[in-house]
C-alpha positions in Angstrom: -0.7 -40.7 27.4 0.6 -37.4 25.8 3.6 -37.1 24.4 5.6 -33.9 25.8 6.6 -30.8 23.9 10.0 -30.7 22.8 12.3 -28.2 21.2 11.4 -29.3 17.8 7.9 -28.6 18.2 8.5 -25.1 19.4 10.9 -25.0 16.4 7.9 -26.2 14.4 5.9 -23.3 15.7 8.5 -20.3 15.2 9.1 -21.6 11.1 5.5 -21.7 11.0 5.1 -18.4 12.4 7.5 -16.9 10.3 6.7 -18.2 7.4 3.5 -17.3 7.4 4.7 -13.6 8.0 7.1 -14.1 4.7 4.3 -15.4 2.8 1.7 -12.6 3.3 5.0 -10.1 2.6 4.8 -11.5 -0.4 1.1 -11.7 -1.3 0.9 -8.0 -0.4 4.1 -6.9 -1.9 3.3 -9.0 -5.5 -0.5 -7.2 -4.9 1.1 -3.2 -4.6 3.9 -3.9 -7.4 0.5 -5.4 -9.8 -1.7 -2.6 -9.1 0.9 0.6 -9.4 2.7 1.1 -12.6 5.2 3.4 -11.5 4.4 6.2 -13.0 2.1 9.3 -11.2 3.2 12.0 -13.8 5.1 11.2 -17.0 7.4 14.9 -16.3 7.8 15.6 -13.1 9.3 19.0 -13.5 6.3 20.1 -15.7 4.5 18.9 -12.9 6.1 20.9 -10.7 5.6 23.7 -12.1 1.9 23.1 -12.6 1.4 22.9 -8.9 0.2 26.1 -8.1 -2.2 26.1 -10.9 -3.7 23.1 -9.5 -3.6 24.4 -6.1 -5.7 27.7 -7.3 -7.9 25.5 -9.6 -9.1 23.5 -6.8 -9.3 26.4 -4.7 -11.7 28.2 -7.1 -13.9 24.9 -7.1 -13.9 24.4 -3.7 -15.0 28.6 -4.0 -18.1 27.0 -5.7 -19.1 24.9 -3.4 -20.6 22.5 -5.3 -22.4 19.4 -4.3 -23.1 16.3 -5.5 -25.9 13.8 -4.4 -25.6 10.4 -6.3 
């Protein structure tokens, strides 16, 4: 004899469902707010204005064309 399926156990489902979605929200959300402190550059308007000098400083190594075999 099997017992039938009711609204409760398709209630069941959908809270199970959705709370498994919540929970792994939360796992990944607790995982990026651990791992990233916040801070990419302590000024960003140095920064700023540093960005062409990075742009030709990677431009003149990439002139090099180095390689490196580990």
């Amino acid at each position: 004899m099997t017992r039938p399926f009711t609204g409760w156990h398709m209630t069941g489902i959908v809270v199970a469902m959705f709370g498994l979605v919540i929970a792994v929200n939360v796992l990944m959300a607790s995982y990026a707010i651990g791992t990233f402190g916040g801070t990419v550059v302590d000024n960003s308007y140095v920064a700023s204005q540093r960005f062409n000098d990075w742009l030709a400083e990677a431009r003149a190594q990439r002139a090099l064309k180095w390689n490196v075999d580990a």
